[in-house]
TIRO-2110 file (N, C-alpha, C; in Angstrom, 1 decimal):
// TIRO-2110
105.3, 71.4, 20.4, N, 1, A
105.0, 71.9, 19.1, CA, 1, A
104.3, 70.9, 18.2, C, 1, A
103.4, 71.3, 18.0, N, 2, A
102.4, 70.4, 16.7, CA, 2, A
103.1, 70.0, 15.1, C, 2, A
103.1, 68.4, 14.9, N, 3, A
103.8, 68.4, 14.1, CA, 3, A
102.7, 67.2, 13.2, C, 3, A
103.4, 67.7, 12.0, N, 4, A
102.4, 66.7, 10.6, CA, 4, A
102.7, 65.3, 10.0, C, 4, A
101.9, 64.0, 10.9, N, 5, A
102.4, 63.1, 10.6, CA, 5, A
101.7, 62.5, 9.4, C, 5, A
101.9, 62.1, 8.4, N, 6, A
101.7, 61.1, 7.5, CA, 6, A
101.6, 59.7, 8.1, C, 6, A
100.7, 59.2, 7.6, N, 7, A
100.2, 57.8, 7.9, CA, 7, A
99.9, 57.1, 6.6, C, 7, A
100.7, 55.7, 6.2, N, 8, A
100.6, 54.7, 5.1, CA, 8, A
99.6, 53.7, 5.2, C, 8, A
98.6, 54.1, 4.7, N, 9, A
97.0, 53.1, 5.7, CA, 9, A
96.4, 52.7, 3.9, C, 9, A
95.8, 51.4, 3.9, N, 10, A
95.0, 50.9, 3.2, CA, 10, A
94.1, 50.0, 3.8, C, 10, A
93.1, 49.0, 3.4, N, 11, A
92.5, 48.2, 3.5, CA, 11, A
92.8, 47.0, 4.1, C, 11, A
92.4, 46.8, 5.2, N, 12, A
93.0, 45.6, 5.8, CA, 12, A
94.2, 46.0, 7.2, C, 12, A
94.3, 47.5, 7.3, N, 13, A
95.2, 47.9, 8.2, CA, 13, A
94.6, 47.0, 10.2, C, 13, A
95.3, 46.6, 11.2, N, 14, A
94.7, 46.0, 12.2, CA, 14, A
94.5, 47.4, 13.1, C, 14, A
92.9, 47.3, 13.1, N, 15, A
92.3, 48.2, 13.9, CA, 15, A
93.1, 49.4, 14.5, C, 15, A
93.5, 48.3, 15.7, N, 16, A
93.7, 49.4, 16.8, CA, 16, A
94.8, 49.5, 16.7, C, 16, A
95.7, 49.3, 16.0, N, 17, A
97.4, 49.7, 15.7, CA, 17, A
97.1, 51.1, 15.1, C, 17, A
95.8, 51.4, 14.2, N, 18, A
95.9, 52.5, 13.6, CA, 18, A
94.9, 53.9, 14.7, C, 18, A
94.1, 53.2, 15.0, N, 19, A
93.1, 54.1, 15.8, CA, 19, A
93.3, 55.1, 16.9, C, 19, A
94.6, 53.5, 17.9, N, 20, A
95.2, 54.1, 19.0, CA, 20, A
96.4, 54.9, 18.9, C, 20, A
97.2, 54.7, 18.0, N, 21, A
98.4, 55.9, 17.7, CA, 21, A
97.8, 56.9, 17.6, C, 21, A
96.9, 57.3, 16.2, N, 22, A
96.3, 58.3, 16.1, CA, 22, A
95.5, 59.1, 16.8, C, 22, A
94.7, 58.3, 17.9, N, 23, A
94.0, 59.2, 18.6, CA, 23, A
94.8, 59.9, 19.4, C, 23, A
96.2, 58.7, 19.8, N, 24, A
97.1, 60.0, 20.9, CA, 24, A
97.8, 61.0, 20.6, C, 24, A
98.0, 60.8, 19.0, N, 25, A
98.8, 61.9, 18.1, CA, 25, A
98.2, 63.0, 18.5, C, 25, A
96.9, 63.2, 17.9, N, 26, A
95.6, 64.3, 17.7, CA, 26, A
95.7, 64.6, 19.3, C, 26, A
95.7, 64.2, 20.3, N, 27, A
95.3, 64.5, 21.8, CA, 27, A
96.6, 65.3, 22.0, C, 27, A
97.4, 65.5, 21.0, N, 28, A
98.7, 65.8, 21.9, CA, 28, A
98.9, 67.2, 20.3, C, 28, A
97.6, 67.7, 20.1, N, 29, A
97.9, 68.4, 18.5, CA, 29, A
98.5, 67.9, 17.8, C, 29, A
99.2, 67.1, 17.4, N, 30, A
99.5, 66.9, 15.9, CA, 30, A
98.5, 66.5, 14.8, C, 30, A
99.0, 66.5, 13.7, N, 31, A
98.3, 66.7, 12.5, CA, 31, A
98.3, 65.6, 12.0, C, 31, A
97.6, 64.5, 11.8, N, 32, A
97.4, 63.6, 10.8, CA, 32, A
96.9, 63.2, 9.7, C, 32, A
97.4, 62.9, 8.8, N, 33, A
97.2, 62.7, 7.3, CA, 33, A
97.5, 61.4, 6.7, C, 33, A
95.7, 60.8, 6.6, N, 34, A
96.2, 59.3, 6.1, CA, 34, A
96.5, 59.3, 4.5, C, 34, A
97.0, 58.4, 4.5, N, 35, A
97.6, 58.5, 2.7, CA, 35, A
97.8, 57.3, 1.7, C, 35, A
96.9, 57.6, 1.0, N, 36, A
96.8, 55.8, 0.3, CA, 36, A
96.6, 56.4, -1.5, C, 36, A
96.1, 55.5, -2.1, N, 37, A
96.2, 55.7, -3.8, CA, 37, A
95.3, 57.1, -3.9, C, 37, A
93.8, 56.6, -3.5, N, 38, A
92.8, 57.8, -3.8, CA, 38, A
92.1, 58.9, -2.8, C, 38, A
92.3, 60.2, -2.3, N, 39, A
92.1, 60.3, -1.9, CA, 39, A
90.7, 60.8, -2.0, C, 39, A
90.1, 60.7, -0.4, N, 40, A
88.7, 59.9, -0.3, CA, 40, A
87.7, 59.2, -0.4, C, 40, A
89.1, 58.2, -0.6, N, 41, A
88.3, 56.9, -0.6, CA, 41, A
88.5, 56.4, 1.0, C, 41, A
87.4, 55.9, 1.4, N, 42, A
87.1, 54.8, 2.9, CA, 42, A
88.2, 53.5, 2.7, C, 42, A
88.8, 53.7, 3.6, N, 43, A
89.2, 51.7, 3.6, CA, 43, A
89.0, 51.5, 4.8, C, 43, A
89.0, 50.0, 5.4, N, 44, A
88.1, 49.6, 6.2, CA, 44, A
89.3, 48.6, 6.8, C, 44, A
89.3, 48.7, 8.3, N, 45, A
90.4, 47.6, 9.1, CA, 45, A
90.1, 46.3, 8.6, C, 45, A
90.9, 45.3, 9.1, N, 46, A
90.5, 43.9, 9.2, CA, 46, A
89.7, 43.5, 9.8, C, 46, A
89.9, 44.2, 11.3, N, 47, A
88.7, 43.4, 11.9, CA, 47, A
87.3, 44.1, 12.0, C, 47, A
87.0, 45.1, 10.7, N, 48, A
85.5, 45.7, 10.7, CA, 48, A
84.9, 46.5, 11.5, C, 48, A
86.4, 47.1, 12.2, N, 49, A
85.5, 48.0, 13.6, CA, 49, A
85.7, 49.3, 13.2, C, 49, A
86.9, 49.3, 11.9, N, 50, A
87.0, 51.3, 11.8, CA, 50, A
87.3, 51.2, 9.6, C, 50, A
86.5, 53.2, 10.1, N, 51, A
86.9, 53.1, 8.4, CA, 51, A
87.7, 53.9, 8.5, C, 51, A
88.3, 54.4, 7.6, N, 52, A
89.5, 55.6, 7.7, CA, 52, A
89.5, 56.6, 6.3, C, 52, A
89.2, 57.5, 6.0, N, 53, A
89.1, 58.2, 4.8, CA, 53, A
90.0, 58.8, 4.3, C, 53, A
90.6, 58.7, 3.4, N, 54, A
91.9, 59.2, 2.8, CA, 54, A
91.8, 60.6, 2.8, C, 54, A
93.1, 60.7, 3.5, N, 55, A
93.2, 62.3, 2.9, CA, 55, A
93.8, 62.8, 2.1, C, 55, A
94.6, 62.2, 1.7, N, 56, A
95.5, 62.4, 0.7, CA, 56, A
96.0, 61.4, -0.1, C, 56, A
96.1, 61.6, -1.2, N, 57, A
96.7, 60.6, -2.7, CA, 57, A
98.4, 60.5, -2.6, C, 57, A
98.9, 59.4, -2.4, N, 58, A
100.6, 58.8, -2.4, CA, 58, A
100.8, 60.2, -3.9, C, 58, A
99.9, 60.8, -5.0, N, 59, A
100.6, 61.6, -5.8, CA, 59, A
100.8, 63.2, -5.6, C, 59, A
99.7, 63.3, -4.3, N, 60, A
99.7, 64.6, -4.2, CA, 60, A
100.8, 65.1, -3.1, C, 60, A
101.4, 64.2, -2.4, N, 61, A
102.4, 64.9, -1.2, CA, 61, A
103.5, 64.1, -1.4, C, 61, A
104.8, 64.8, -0.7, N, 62, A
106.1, 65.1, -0.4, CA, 62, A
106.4, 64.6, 0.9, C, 62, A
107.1, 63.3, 0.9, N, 63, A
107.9, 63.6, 2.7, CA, 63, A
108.4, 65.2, 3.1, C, 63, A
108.9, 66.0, 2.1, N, 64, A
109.0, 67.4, 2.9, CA, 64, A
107.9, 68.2, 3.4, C, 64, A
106.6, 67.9, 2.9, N, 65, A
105.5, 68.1, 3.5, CA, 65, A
105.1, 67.6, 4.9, C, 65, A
105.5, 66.7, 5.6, N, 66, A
105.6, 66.3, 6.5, CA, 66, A
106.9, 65.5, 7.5, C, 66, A
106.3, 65.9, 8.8, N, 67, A
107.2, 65.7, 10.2, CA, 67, A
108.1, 64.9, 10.4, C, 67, A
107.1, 63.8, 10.2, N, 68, A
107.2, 62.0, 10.8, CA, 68, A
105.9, 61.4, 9.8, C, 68, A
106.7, 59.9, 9.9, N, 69, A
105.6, 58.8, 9.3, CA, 69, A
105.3, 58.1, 10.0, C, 69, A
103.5, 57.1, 10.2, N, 70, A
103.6, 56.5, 10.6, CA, 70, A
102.7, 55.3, 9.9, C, 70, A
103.3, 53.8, 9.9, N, 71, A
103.2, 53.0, 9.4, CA, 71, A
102.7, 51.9, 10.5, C, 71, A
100.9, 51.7, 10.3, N, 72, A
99.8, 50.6, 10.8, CA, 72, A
100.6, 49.4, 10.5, C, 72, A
100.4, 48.0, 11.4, N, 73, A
100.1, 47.1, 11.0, CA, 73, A
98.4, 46.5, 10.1, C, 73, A
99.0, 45.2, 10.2, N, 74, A
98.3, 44.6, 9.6, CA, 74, A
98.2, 44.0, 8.4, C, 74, A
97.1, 43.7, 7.2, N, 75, A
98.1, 43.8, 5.6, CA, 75, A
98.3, 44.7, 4.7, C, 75, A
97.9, 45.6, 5.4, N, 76, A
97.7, 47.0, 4.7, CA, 76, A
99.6, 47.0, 4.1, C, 76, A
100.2, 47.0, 5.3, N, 77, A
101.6, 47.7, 4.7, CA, 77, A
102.8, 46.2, 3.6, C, 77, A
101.9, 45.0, 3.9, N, 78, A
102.2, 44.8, 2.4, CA, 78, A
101.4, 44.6, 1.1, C, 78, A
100.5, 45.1, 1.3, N, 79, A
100.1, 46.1, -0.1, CA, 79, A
100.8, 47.2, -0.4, C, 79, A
100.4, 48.3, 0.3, N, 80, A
101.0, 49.1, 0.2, CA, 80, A
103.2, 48.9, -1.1, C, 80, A
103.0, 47.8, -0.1, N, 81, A
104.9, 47.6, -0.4, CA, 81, A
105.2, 47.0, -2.0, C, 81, A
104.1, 46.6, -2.3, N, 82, A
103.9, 46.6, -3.7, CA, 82, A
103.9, 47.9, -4.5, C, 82, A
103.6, 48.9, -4.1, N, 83, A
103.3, 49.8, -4.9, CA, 83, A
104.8, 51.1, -4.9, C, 83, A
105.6, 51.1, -5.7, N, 84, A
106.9, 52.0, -5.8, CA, 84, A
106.9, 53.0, -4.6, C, 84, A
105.6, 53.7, -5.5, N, 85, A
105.4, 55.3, -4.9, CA, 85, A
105.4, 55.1, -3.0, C, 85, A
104.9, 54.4, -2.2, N, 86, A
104.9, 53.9, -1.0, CA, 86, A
106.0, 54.4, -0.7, C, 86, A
106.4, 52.9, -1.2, N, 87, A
108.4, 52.4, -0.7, CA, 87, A
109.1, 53.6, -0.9, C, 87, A
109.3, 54.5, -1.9, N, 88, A
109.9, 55.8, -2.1, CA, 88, A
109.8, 56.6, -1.4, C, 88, A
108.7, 56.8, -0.4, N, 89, A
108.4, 57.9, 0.0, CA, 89, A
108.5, 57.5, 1.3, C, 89, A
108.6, 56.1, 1.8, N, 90, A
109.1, 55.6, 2.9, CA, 90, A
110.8, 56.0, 3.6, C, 90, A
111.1, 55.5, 2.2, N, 91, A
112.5, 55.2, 2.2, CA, 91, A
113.2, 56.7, 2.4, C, 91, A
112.5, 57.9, 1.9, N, 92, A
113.0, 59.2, 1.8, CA, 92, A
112.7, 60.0, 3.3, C, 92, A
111.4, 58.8, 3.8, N, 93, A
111.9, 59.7, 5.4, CA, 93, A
112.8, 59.2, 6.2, C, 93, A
113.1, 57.6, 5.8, N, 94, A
114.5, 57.1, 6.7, CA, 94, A
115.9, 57.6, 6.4, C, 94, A
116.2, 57.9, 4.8, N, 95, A
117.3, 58.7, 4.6, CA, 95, A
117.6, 60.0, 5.1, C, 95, A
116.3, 60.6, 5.7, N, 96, A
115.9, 62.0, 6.1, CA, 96, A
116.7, 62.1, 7.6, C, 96, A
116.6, 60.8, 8.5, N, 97, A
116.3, 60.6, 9.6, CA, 97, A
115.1, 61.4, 10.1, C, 97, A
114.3, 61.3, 9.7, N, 98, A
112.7, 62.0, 10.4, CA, 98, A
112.1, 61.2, 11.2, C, 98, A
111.8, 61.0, 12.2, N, 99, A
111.2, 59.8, 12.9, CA, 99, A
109.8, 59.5, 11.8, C, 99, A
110.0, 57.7, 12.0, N, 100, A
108.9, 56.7, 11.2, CA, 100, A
108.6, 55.6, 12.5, C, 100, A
107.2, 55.6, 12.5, N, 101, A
107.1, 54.6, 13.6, CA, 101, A
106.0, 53.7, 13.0, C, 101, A
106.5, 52.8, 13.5, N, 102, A
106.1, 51.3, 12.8, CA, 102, A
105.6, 50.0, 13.7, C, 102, A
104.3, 49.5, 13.6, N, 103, A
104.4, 48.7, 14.4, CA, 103, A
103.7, 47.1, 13.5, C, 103, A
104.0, 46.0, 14.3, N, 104, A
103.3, 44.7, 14.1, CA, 104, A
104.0, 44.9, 12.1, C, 104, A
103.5, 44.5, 11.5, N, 105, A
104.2, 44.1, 10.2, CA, 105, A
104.2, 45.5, 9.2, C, 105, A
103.9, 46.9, 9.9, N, 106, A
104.2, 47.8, 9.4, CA, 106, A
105.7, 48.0, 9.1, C, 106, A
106.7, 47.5, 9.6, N, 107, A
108.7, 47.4, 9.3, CA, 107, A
108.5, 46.8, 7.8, C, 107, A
107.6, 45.9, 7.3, N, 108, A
107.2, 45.0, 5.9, CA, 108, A
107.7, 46.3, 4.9, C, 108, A
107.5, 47.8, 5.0, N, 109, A
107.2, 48.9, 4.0, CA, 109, A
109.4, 49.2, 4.5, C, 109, A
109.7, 49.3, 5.6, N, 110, A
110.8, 49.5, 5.5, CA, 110, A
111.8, 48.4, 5.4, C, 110, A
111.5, 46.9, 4.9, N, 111, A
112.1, 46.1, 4.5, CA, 111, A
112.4, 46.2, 3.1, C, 111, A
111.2, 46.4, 2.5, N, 112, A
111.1, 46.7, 0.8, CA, 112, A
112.0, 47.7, 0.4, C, 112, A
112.0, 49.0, 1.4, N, 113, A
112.7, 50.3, 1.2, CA, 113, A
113.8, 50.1, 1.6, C, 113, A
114.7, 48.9, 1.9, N, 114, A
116.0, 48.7, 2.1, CA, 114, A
116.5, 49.6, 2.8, C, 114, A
116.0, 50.1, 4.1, N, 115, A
116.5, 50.6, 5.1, CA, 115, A
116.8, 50.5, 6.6, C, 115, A
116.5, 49.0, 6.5, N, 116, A
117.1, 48.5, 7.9, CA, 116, A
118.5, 47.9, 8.5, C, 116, A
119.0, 48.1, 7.3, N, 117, A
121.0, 47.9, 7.9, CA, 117, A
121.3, 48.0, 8.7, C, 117, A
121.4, 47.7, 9.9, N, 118, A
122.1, 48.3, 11.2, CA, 118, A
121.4, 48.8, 12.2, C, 118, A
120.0, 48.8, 11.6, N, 119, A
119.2, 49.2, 13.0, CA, 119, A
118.7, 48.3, 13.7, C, 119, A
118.0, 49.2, 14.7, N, 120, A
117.7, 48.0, 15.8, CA, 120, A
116.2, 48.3, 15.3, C, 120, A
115.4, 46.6, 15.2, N, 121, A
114.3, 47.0, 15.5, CA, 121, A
113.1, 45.7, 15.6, C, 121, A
111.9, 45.8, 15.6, N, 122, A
111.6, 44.6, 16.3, CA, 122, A
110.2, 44.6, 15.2, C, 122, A
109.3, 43.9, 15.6, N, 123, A
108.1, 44.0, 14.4, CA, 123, A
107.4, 42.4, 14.8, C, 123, A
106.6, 42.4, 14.4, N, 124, A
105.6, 40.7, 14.2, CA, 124, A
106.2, 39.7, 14.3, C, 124, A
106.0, 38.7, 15.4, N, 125, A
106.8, 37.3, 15.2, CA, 125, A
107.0, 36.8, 13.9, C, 125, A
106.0, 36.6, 12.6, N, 126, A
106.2, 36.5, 11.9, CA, 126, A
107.0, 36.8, 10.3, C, 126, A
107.8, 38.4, 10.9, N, 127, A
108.5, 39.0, 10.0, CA, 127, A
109.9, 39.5, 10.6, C, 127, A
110.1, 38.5, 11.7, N, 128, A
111.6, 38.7, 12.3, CA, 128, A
112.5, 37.9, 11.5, C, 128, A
112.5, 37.0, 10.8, N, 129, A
113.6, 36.1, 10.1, CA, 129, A
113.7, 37.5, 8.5, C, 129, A
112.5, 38.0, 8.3, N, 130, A
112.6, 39.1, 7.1, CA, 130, A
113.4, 39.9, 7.8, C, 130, A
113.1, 40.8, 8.4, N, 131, A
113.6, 42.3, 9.4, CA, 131, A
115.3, 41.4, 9.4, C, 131, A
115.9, 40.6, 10.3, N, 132, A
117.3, 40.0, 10.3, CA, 132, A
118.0, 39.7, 9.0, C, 132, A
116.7, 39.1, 8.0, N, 133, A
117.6, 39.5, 6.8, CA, 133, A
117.5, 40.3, 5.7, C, 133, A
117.0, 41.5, 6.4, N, 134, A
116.8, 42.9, 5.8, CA, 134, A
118.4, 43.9, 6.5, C, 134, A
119.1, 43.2, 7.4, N, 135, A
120.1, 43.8, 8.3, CA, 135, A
119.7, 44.4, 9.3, C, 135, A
118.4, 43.9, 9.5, N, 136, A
118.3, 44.6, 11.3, CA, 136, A
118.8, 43.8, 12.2, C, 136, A
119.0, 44.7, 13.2, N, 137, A
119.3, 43.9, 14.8, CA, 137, A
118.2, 43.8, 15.4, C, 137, A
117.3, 42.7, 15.1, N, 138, A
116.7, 42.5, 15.8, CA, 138, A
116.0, 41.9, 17.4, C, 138, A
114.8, 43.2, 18.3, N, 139, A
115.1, 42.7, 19.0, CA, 139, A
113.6, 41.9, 19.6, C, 139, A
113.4, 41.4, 20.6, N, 140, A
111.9, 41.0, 20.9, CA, 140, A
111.5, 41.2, 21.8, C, 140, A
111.3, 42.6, 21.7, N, 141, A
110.7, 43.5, 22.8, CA, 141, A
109.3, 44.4, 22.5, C, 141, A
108.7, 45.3, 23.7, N, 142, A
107.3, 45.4, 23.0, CA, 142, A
107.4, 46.8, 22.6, C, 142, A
108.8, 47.5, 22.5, N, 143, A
108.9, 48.3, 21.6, CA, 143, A
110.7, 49.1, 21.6, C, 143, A
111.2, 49.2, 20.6, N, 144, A
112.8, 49.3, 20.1, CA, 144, A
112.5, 50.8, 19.1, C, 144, A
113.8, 51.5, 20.0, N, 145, A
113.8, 52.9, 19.8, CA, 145, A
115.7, 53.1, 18.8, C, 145, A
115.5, 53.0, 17.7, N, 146, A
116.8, 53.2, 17.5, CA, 146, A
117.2, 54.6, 17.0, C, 146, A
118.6, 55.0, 17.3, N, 147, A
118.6, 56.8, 17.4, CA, 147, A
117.6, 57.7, 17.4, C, 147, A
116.9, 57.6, 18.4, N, 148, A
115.9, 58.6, 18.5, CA, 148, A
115.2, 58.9, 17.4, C, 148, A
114.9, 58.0, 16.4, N, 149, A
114.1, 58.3, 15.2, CA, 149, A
113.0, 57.4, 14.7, C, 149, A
113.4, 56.0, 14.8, N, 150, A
112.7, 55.1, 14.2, CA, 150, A
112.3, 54.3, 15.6, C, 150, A
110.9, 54.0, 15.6, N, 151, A
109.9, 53.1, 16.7, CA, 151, A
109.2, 52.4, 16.0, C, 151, A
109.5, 50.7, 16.5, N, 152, A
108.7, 49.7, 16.0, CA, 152, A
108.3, 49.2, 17.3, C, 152, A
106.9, 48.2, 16.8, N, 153, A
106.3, 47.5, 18.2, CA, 153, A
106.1, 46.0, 17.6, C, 153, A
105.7, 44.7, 18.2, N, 154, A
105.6, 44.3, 17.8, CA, 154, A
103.8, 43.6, 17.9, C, 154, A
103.1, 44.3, 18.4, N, 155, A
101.7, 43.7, 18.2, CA, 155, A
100.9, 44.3, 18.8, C, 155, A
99.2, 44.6, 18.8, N, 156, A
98.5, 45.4, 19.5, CA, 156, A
98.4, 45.5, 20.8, C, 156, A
99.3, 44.3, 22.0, N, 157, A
99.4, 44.7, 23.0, CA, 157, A
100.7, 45.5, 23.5, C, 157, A
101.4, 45.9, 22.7, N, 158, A
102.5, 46.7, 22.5, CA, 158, A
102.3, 48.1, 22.6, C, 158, A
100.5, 48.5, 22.1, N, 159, A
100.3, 49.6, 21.3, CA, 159, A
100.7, 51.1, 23.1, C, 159, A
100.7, 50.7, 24.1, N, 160, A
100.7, 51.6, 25.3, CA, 160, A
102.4, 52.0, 25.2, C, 160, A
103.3, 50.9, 25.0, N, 161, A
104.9, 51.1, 25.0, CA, 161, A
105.2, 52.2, 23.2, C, 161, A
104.2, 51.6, 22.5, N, 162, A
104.9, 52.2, 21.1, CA, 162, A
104.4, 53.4, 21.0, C, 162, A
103.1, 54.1, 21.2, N, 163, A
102.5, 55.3, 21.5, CA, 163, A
103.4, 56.4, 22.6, C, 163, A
103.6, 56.0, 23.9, N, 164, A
104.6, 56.3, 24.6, CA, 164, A
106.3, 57.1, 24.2, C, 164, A
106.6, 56.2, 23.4, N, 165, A
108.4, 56.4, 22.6, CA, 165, A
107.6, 57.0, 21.1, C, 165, A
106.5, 57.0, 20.4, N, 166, A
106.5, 57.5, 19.8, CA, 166, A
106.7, 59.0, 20.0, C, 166, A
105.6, 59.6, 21.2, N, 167, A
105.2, 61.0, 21.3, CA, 167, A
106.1, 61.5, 22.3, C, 167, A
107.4, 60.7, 22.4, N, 168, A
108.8, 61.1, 23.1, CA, 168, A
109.4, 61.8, 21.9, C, 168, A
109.4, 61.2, 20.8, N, 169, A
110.2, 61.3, 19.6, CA, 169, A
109.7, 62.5, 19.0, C, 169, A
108.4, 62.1, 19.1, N, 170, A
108.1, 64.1, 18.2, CA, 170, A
108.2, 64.9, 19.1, C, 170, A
108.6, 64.8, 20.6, N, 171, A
108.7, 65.9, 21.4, CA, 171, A
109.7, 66.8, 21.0, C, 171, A
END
């Protein structure tokens, strides 16, 4: 069954954390919807290989509008984690239990949203001492599945294991 994921994407997101999720989403029907301040505006990866056009404005949608979330690395998601409306709307699909999949420093938006207490989950060498003292159980693997809802990876060569457990989860 085809389901509607929301994607937390700005400027500076890492390429192929956002490109390759998505394209396997779409290959498998689901619906993708990126979502940043303005919708239709371009933002542009780090490394200059993709642009991504908003589809939607953080004011115009509802986590109950959608499935699952999914949260790009790169520095996109701490920008993003600056901004309330994000974190809120992050935090409201982890309260949900709706599956959120997250990879490389994209967990940065569920650190802010104080919802990693007790879970297991893994993210960027660099944001493991954050994630442990955000209350995760952190692990250092190239992808951690905690109750069947939440998928983190920790870096673009991860992206074959986190794509995999992701499109397990929306099955």
């Amino acid at each position: 069954m085809s389901k509607k994921i929301a994607v937390l994407v700005t400027d500076y997101f890492e390429d192929s954390e956002y490109t390759e999720p998505v394209h396997a989403f779409k290959e498998k029907n689901h619906e993708v919807s990126a979502i940043e301040m303005k919708k239709g505006k371009t933002v542009k990866g780090k490394q200059g290989k993709s642009e991504v056009v908003i589809d939607e404005s953080i004011d115009d949608v509802s986590p109950e509008d959608f499935d699952a979330l999914f949260i790009p690395g790169g520095f996109s998601p701490d920008i993003l984690r600056a901004d309330e409306r994000f974190v809120r709307f992050t935090k409201e699909f982890m309260d949900a239990q709706k599956p959120v999949f997250a990879i490389c420093h994209g967990p940065q938006l569920l650190i802010t949203a104080e919802t990693l207490k007790g879970r297991d989950i893994t993210g960027y060498k660099s944001i493991h001492v954050d994630l442990k003292n955000a209350g995760g159980n952190l692990h250092d693997k190239e992808v951690v599945v905690c109750q069947n809802q939440l998928v983190t990876s920790r870096q673009p060569d991860d992206i074959p294991a986190f794509v995999r457990e992701s499109l397990q989860v929306l099955e």
